[in-house]
C-alpha positions in Angstrom: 23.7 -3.9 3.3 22.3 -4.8 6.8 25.8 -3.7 8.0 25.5 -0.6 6.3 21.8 -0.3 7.9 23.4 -0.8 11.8 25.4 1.8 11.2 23.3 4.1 10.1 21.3 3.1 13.0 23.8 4.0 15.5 24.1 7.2 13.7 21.0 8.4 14.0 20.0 7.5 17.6 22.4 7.8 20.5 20.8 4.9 22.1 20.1 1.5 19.2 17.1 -0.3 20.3 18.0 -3.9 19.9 16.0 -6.4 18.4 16.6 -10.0 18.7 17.0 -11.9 15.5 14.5 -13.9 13.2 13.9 -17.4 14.4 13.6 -20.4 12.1 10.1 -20.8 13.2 9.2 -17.3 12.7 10.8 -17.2 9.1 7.5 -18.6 7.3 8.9 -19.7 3.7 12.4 -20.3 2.3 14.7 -16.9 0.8 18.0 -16.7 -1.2 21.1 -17.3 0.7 22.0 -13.3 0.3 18.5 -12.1 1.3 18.2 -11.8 5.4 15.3 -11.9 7.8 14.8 -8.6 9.7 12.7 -7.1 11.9 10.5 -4.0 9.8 11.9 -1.6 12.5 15.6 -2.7 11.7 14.6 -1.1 7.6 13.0 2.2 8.3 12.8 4.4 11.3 10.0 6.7 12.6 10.8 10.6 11.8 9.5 11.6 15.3 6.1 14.2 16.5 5.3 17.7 16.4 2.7 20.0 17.3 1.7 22.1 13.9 3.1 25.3 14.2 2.2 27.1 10.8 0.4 26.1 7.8 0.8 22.3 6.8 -0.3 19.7 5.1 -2.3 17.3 6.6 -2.5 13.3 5.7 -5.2 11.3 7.8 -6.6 7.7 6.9 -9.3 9.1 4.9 -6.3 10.9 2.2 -5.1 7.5 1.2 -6.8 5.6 -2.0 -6.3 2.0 -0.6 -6.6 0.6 -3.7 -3.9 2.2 -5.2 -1.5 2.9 -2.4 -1.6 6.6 -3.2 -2.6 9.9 -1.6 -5.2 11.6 -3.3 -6.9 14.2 -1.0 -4.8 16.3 1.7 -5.8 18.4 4.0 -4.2 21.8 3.8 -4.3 23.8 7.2 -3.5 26.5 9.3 -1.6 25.3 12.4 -5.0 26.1 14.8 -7.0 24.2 13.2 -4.7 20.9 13.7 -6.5 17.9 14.7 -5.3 16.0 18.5 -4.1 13.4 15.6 -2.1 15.4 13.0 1.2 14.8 15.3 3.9 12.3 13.1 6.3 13.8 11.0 7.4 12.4 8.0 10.6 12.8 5.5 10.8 12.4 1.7 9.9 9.2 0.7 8.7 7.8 3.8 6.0 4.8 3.7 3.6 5.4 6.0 1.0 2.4 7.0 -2.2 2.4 8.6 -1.9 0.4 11.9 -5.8 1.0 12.8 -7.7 -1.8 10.6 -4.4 -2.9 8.5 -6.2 -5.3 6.2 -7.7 -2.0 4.3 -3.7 -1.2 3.1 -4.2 2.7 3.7 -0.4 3.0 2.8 1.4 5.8 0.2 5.1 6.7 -0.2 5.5 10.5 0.2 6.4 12.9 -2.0 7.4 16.1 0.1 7.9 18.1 -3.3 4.0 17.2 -4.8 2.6 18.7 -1.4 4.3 22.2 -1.3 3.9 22.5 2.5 5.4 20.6 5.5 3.4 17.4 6.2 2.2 16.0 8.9 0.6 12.6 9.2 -2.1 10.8 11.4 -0.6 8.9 14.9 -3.2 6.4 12.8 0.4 5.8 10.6 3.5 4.2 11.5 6.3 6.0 9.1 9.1 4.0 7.9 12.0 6.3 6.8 14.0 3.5 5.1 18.2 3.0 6.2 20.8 2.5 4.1 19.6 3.4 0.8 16.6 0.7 1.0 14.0 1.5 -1.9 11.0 2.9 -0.3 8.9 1.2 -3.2 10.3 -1.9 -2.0 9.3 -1.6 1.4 5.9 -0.2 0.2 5.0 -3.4 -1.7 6.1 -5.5 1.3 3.5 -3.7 3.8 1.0 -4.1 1.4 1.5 -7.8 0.4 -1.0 -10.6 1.3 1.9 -12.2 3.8 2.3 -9.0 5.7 -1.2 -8.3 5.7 -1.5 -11.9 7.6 1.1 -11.1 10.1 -0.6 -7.8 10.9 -3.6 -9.0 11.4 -2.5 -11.9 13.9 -0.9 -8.9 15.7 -4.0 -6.7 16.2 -6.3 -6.2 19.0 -9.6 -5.0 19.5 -13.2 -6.0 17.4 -14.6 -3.2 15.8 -11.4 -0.9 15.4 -8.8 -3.9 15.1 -4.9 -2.0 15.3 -1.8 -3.1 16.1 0.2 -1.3 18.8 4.3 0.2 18.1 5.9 -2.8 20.2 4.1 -5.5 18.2 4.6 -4.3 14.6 8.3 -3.2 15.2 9.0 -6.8 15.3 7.4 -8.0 12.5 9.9 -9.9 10.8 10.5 -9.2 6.7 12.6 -10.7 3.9 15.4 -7.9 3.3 17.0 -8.7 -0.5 20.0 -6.8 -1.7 19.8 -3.4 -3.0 20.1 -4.3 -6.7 17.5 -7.1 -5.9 15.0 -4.9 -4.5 15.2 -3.2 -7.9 14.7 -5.8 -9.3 11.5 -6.8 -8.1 10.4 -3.3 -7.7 10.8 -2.7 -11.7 9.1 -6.5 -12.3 5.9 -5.9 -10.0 5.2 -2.4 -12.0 5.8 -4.0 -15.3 2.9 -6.7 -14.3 0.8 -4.2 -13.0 0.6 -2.1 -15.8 -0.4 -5.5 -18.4 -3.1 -5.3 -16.0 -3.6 -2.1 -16.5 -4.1 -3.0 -20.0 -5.9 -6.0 -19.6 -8.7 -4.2 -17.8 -8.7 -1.8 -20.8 -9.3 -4.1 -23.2 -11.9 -6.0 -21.1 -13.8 -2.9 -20.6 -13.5 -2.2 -24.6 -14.9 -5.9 -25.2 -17.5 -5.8 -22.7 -19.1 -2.8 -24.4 -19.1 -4.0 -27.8 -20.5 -7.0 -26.3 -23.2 -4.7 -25.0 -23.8 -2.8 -27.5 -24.4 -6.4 -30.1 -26.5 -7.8 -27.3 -28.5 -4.3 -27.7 -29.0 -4.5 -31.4 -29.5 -8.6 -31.6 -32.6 -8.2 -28.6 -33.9 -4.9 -30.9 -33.7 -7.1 -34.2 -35.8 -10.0 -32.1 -38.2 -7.9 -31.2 -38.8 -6.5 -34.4 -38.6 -10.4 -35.6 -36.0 -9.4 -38.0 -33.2 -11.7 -36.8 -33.0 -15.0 -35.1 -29.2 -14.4 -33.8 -29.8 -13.3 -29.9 -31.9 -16.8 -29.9 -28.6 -18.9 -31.6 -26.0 -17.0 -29.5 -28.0 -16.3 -26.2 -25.8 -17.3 -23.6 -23.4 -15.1 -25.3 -25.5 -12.3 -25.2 -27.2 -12.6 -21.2 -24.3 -11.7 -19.1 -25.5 -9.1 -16.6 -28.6 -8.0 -15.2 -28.6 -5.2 -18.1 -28.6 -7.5 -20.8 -31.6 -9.4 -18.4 -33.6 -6.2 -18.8 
């Protein structure tokens, strides 16, 4: 696979920036023997800059729900009303991560097809077009998992506005699993997230019959019909709501 990658590489740009490989004492934690350390620039490339030239679709920081990794509010617009920011280009199924304040994970994948009109992101974004058949869902959980989170922020500068500049982040290094392996963990980290999906369900269902017992034990109390808020009270008092 990183074989594959170089030579895509070489294929794509006339002259291959090199980067030097992954130390031992930059590799913080143990990976398979058929996993490699990389550098994030040697997994996805940048899709270059434009200067809008008809209508487009714009994607700025404030598109992206962080939470989720998704983008939920575009900016459609004519090419004269372009920002001085609305410069990167991006292709289908690029991951694009917020380099100003990384530790808020404004990240998506794009889906050129769900937008309808060419899109052009924020210089605010790095894109990373991924080589070699790479999932872009892989490389989308990676920039958004606590131990890239750490290395970008030891890489930024700045107080209020902390970002991290192109030559730092191209370097960061990355764990690189095999193709079928990526899959792998891609299909395992959405299985879990959706049993959370469910758990939170099901708490929100409890909680409200909770509150809604708590209502009707405090109404039976006050009426001094019933003496079960006073045997099951700690139950009962959870939030300031049930308080009131």
């Amino acid at each position: 696979l990183y074989a594959k990658i170089q030579t895509e590489r070489l294929s794509r740009q006339k002259k291959t920036k090199e980067f030097s490989p992954v130390t031992k004492e930059e590799a913080p934690f143990e990976i398979p023997a058929s996993w490699k350390w990389v550098r994030i620039r040697e997994l996805a490339h940048d899709c270059g800059q434009k200067t809008p030239d008809k209508d487009f679709c714009y994607v700025d920081v404030s598109s992206i729900d962080s939470s989720r990794g998704l983008i939920i509010e575009p900016k459609y617009l004519k090419a004269s009303e372009a920002p001085s920011r609305a410069r990167k280009c991006v292709e289908d199924n690029s991951v694009i991560y917020s380099g100003v304040r990384p530790y808020l994970l404004n990240t998506a994948i794009v889906n050129l097809s769900a937008m309808k009109k060419e899109v052009i992101v924020s210089t605010a974004f790095f894109v990373l077009k991924p080589y070699g058949g790479i999932s872009s869902e892989y490389i989308h959980l990676l920039v958004r998992s606590p131990y890239f989170d750490s290395l970008a922020d030891k890489a930024c500068v700045g107080a209020a506005y902390p970002a991290i500049n192109d030559d730092k982040f191209e370097k960061l290094p990355v764990p690189l699993p095999p193709l079928a392996e990526q899959k792998r963990i891609v299909k395992k980290v959405e299985e879990l997230m959706k049993k959370l999906d469910e758990l939170e369900t099901k708490k929100l269902q409890r909680d409200e019959v909770r509150a809604r017992l708590a209502r009707s034990a405090m109404y039976s109390l006050g009426k001094g019909e019933s003496k079960i808020a006073f045997a099951h009270l700690t139950e009962l008092i959870k939030t300031p709501a049930d308080i009131k």
